[in-house]
N, C-alpha and C positions, 0 to 999 in steps of 0.2 A: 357420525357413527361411533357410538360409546361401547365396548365391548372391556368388562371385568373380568381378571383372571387371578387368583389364589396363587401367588407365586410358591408355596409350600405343596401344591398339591396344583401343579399344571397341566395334570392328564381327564382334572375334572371338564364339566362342561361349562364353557362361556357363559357369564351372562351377557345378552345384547339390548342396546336400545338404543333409539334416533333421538337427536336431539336438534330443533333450531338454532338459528346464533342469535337471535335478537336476545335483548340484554337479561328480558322477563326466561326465556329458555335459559341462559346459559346460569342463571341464577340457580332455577332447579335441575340442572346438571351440577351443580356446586353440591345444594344437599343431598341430592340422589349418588353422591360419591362419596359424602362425609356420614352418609348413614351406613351405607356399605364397610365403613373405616381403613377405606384408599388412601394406603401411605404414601406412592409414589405413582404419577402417572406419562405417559410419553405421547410427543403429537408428532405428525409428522410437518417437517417446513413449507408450508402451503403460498407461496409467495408471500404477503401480509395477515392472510387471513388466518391464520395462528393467534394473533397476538392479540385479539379481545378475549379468546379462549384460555389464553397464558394468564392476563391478568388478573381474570376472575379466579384461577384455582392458586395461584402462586400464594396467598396466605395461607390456604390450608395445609396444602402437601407438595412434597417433593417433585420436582417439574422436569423431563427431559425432554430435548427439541432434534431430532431426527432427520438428518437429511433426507428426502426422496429417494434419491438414489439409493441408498442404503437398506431400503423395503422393497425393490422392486416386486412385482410380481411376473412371472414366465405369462408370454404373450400369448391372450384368447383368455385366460383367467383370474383376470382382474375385476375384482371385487370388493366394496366399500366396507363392509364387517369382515372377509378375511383379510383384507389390507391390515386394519384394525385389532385383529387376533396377530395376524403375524409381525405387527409391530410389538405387538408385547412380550411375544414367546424370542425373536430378537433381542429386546432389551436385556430380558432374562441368562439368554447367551450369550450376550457382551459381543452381539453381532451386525450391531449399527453406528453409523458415523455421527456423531453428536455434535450438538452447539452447544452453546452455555453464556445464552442471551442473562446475567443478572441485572437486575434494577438499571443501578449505577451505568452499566457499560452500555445498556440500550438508548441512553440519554447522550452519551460520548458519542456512540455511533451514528446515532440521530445526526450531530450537529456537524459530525466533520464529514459527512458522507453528502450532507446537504452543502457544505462548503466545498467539495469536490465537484460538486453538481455546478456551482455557480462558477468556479473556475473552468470548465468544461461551454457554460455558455457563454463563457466571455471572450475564450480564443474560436468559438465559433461564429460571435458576431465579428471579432476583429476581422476574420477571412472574408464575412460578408461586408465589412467597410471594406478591405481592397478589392472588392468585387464590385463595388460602385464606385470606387476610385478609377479601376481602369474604364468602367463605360464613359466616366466623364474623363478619361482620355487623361488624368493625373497619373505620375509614379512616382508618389513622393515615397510608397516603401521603398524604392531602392534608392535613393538616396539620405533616407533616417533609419535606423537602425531598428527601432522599435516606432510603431506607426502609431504606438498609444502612450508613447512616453511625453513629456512637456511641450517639444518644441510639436511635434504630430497634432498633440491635441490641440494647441494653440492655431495651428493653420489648418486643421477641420473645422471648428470652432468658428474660425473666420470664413472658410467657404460655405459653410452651413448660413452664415447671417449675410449671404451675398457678395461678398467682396471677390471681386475676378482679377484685379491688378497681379503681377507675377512676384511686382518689383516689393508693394504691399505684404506680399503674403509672405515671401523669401525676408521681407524683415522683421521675421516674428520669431528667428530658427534662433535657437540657443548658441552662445558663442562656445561651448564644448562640441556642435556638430562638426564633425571630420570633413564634409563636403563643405565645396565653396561656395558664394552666392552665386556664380555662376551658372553651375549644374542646380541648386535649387530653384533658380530662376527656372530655367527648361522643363525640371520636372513637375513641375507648378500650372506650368502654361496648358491650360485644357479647355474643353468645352463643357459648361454647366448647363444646365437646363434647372427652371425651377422645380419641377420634380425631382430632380435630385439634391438638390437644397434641401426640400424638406424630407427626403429620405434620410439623408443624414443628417436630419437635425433627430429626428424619429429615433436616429439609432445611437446618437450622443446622449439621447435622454434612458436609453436603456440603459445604456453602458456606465452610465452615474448611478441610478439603481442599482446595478449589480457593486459594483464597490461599494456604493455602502452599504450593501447585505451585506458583502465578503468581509467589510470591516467590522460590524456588527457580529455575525456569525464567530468572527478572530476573538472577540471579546467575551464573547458568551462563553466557547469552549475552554477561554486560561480562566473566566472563574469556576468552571465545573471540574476541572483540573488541578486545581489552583492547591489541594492537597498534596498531589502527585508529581509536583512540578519539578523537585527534584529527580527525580525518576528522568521526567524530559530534556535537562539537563543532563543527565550524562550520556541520553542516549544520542544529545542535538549533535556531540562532537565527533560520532563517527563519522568517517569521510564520506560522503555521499546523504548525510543525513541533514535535518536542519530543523528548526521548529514546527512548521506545521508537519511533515513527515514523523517527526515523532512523536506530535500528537493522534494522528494517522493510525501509528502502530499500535499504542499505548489502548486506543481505544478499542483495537480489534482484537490484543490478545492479555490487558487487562495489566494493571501500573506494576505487577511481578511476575506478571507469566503461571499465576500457579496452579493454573488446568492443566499445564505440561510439564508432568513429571523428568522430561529430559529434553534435549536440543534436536534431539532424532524426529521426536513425536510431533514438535511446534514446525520443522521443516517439512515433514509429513504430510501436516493437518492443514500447512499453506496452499504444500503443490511445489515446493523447488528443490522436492531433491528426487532422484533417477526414479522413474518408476518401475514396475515388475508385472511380463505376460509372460511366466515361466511356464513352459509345459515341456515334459517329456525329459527335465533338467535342461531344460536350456533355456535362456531368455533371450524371447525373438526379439521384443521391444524393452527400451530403456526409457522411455517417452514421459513425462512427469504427467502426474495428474492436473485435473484441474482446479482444486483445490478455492481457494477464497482468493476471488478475484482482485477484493478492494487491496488486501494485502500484500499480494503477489506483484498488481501494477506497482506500488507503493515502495518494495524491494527492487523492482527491476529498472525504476529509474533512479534509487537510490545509487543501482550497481551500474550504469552509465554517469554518473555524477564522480563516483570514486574511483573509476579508473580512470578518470582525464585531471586526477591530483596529483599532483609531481612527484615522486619520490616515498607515494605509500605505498605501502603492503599489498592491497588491491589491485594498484597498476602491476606491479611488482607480478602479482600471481596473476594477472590478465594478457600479459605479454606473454608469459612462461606457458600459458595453456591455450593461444588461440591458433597456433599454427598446430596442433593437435585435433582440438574440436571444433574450429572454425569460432565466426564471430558471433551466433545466437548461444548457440552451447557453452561458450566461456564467458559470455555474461549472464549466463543461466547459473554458472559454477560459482558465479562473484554473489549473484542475488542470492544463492544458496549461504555462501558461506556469513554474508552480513545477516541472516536470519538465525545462525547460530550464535554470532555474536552478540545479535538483541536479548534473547534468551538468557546467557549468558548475564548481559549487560541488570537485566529487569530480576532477573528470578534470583542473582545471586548476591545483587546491589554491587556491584563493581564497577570498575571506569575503566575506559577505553584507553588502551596505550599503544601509540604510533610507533610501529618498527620498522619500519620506512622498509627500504629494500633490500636488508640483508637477509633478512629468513628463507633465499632461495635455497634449496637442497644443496644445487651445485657448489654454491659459492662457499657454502660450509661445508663441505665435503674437500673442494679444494684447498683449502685454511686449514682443516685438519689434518691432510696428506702434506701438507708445509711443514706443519709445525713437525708431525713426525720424523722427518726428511731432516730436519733441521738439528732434533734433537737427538737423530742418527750423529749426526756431524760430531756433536759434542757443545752444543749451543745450550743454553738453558733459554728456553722460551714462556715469554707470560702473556695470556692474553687479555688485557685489561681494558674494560668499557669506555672509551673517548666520551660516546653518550650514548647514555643505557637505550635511548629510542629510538638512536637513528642508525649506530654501525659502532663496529667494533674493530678494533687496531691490532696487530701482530707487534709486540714490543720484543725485541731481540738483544738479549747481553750476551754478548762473547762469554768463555769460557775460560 
């Protein structure tokens, strides 16, 4: 449903018209918009089906991509042309939530989101191997630490091609494994059935496919990247960050951030910082939006990552706020504040500097009622940087 509006004169009357998607329609929906001399036009995010419509008009004219939510229509009066009409009289008011799928970034998105996918079914087959490890009566994950690391896959590997000995299979475990052969021996000792041989063979052969997509997919993305890689280096160093994570990011809010005019907007446009049901001047709920998933999970396990790093700023401010907000809310606080930081990081081209855990309010607060206190006394007090990143000294000369 095509509906044209004169944005110099919006109180005229719409033009409307329907249009198919197959490729021969969307083609004369191209010139039936470039006759008209449609500068700009706006669709709404239709799950997928957006983006054979994006493609075809994105060489002509100006493209904006519209959350749903941000058009709703009041319920019983939903309607395909005034959806349509009031998508555009919104756009006009600068009263919709926008994307800003370009070229480049939908190609980024594409690949690391399909790399999300594939790390997603691989911790879901792994739970489906401990799931036929315990019918056959195995628990080698509690005695290996990871049940898909070398020595695991080595003795799947072997129970997949038949081998039932315990004494066999326990001598296949890597000499870095922490247990003994004793408890691998025990945990080894099970009952097989061929059916489940060949179920896990079934599933070893998935589980090699997927790594090498995932390794493939790793590859594709740093040469699509491969301009902006600086960029992912400075953002790989924050704590909780690491290379695919900031390739993650990079891809969702673009190698400088410059759809977001400030660090307010970008935490906003996520979903991690407080949100607002003000009515009557009061806000009932602080509850954050829902904002863009892929990049929110992406912050939030970033923000579990860097609060279990010894001596940074994160832990530092994660301690300081959870007996206040509890434990979702102050790793809500941390995902918030590392999404400032990115911002920060991306839009300003600066690098990340560790201040470990002096930046508490208290602790400078107390240092500065010191030194005062001190130079009450008649002390001349200096306080000069031991190291600029991690903490700072109270030097004291007599007087």
């Amino acid at each position: 449903m095509v509906v044209v509006i004169d944005a110099t004169a919006p109180e005229e009357k719409p033009e409307r018209r329907r249009f198919a998607s197959m490729p021969s329609d969307l083609w004369r929906l191209a010139c039936w918009l470039r006759e008209r001399e449609v500068e700009a036009a706006v669709m709404e995010s239709t799950a997928q089906y957006w983006r054979s419509v994006w493609l075809e008009l994105e060489p002509y004219m100006l493209l904006h991509l519209a959350h749903a939510f941000s058009n709703r229509a009041p319920r019983g009066r939903k309607h395909d042309f005034r959806d349509a009409e009031r998508l555009v009289r919104r756009l006009i008011a600068d009263e919709l939530i926008l994307s800003f799928p370009n070229g480049e970034q939908r190609i980024w998105r594409t690949l690391t989101r399909l790399k999300t996918q594939l790390t997603r079914d691989r911790m879901r087959l792994q739970s489906q191997m401990e799931c036929l490890l315990e019918e056959m009566r195995i628990k080698l994950s509690i005695v290996v630490s990871d049940l898909l690391g070398a020595s695991g896959l080595r003795i799947l590997h072997a129970l997949a091609k038949g081998e039932t000995n315990p004494r066999k299979l326990a001598a296949l475990k890597d000499d870095r494994l922490k247990c003994t052969e004793e408890q691998l021996v025990d945990a080894v000792t099970g009952s097989t059935q061929p059916m489940h041989r060949e179920m896990l063979a079934l599933q070893l052969e998935h589980l090699e496919l997927i790594d090498t997509q995932i390794e493939k997919l790793s590859r594709m993305i740093a040469d699509a990247m491969k301009a902006h890689q600086e960029a992912g280096v400075r953002l790989a160093v924050v704590p909780g960050f690491g290379a695919d994570s900031a390739q993650q990011v990079i891809s969702e809010v673009g190698a400088e951030a410059s759809t977001f005019a400030s660090a307010a907007e970008l935490t906003s446009w996520v979903g991690t910082c407080p949100g607002k049901d003000e009515s009557a001047g009061e806000n009932r709920n602080s509850r954050s939006g829902k904002g863009i998933k892929y990049l929110r999970r992406v912050l939030n396990q970033a923000a579990h990552a860097a609060i279990k790093k010894k001596g940074s700023h994160f832990q530092t401010v994660f301690r300081r706020l959870l007996p206040r907000l509890g434990y979702q809310s102050a790793i809500l606080a941390i995902a918030h504040r590392l999404c400032r930081v990115v911002w920060k990081i991306l839009h300003e081209g600066v690098r990340f500097i560790e201040q470990g855990s002096e930046p508490d309010p208290a602790v400078r607060k107390r240092r500065a009622d010191l030194a005062r206190a001190l130079r009450r006394l008649g002390y001349d007090v200096v306080i000069s940087p031991l190291n600029p990143t991690i903490q700072n000294e109270i030097q004291i000369l007599g007087s």
